[in-house]
C-alpha atoms as one frame of an Amber mdcrd trajectory, in Angstrom:
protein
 102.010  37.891 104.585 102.231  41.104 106.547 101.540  39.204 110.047 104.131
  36.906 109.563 106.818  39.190 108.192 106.197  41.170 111.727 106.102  37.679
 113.154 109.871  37.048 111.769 111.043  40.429 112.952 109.583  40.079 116.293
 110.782  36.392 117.461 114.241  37.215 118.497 113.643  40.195 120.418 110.248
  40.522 121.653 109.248  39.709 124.600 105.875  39.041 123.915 104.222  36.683
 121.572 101.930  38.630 119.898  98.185  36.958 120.513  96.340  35.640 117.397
  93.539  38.374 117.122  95.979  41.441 117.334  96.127  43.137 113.764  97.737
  46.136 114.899  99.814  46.092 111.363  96.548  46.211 109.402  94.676  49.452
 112.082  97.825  51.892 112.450  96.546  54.089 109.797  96.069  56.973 112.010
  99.537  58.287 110.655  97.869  58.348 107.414  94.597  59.418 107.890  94.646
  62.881 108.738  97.668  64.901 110.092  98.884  63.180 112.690 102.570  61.898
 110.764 104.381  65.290 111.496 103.137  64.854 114.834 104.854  61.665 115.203
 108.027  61.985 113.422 107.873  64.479 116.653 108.690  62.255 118.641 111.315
  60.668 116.700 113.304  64.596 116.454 112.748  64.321 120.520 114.558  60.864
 120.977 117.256  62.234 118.870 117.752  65.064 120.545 117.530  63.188 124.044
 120.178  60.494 123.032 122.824  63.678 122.013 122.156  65.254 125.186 122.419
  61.700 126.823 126.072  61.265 124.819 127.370  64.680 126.464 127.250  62.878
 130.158 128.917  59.457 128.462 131.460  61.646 127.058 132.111  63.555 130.272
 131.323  61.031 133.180 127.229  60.354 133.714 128.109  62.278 137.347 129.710
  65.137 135.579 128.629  68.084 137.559 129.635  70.813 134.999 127.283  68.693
 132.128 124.652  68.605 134.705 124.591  72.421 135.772 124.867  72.953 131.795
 121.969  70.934 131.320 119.834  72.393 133.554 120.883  76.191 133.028 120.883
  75.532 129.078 117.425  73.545 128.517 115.574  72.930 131.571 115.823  77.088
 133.242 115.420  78.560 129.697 111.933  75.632 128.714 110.105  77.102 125.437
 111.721  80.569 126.253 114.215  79.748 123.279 113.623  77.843 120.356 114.640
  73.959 121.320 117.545  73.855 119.104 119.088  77.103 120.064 118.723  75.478
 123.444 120.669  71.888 122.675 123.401  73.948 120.609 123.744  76.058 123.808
 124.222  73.047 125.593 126.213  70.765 123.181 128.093  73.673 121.452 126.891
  72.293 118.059 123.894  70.816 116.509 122.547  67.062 117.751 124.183  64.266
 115.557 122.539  60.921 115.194
């Protein structure tokens, strides 16, 4: 029932069928087994915080010099010298929304 559920989900936007012997629903329990969910919820805080930073150059032109020279001077000069969110606040001038 599981296979065919991800079947479902998969058939109007994947562009892949997914081959017969592929169980990856039933082997993906390395989340589970041993540390590695905070790890990859990781990941999910990073794509947040990449799409905000994204939505400053929408709101101000993608070419917007003064959002680029903010970028770079507020989170790409400073790396892990600051803590990552003081960094995107500095650069934002509030806290990443969704």
């Amino acid at each position: 029932p599981a296979l065919k559920v991800i079947d479902d989900v998969r058939a109007p936007v994947s562009l892949l069928t997914r081959p017969e012997y592929n169980r990856l629903a039933h082997a993906f329990s390395h989340i589970f087994a041993g540390g590695y969910a905070a790890g990859y919820y990781s990941y999910k805080w990073a794509e947040v915080l990449a799409a905000d930073a994204f939505s400053a150059f929408e709101e101000a032109g993608i070419f917007d010099a003064a959002t680029a020279s903010r970028f770079r001077s507020e989170i790409l000069e400073v790396g892990g010298c600051r803590d990552i969110m003081g960094s995107d606040i500095a650069f934002r001038g509030r806290r990443p929304t969704f």
